[in-house]
MIDOSE-1310 file (N, C-alpha, C; in nm, 2 decimals, decimal comma, always signed):
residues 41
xxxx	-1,21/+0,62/+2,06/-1,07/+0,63/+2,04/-1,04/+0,56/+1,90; -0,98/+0,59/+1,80/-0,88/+0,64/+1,72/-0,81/+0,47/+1,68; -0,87/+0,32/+1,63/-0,70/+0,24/+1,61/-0,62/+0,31/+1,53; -0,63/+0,42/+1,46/-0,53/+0,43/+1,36/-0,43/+0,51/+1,44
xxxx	-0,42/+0,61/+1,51/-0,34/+0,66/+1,60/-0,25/+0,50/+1,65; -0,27/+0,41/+1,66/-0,15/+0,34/+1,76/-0,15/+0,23/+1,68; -0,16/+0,21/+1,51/-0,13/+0,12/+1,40/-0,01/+0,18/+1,39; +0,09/+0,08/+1,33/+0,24/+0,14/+1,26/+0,20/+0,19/+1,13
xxxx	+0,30/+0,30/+1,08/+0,32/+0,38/+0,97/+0,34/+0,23/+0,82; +0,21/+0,27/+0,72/+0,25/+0,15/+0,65/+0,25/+0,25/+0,51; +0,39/+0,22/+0,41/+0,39/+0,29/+0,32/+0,37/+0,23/+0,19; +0,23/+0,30/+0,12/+0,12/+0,27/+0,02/+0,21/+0,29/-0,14
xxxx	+0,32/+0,40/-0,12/+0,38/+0,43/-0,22/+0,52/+0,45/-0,19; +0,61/+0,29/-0,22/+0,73/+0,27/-0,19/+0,82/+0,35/-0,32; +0,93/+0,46/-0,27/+1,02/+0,53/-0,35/+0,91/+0,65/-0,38; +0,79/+0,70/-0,33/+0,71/+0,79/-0,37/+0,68/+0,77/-0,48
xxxx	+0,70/+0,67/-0,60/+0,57/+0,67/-0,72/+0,56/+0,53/-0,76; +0,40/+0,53/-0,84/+0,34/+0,42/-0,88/+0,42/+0,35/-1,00; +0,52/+0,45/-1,08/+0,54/+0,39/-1,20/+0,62/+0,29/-1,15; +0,57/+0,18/-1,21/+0,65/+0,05/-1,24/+0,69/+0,00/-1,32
xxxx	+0,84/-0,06/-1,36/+0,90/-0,12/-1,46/+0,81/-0,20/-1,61; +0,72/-0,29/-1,54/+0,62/-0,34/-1,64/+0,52/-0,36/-1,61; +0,42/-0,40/-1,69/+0,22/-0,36/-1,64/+0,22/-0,52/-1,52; +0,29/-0,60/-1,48/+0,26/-0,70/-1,42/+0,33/-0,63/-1,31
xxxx	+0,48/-0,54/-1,28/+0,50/-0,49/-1,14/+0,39/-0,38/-1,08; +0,26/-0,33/-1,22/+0,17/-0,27/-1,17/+0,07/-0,29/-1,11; +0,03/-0,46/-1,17/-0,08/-0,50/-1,04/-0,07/-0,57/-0,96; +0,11/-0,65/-0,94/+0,15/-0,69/-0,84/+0,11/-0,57/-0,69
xxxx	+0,13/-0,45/-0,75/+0,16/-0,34/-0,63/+0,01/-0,33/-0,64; -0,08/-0,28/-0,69/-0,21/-0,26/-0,68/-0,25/-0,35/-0,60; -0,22/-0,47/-0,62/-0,26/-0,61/-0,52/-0,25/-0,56/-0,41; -0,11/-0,53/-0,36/-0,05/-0,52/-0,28/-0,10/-0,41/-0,17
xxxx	-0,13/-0,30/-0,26/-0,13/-0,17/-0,18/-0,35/-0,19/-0,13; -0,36/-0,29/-0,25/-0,51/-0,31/-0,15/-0,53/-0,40/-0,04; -0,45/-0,51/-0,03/-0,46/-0,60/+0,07/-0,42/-0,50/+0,19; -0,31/-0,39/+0,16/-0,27/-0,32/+0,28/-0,41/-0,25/+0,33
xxxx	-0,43/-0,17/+0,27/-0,60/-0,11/+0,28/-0,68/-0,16/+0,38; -0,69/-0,28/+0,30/-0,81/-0,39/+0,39/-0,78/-0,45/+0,52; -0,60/-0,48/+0,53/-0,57/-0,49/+0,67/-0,63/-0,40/+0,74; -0,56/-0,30/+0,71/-0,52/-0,16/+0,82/-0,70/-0,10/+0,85
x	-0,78/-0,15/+0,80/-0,93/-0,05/+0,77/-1,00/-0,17/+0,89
């Protein structure tokens, strides 16, 4: 069986895109969207 089937919906790309205002809101989110990764895996 499947954990990902019964994990909640986690969204990797908030507003649907990567572009970010300045290169530090870029690896804030890179940070961000890898810690999600590593949880969810």
């Amino acid at each position: 069986m499947s954990t990902a089937d019964t994990s909640p919906a986690v969204q990797l790309v908030p507003g649907n895109t990567l572009i970010t205002r300045t290169p530090d809101e870029g690896r804030h989110l890179a940070v961000k969207m890898a810690r999600l990764i590593i949880k969810t895996t």
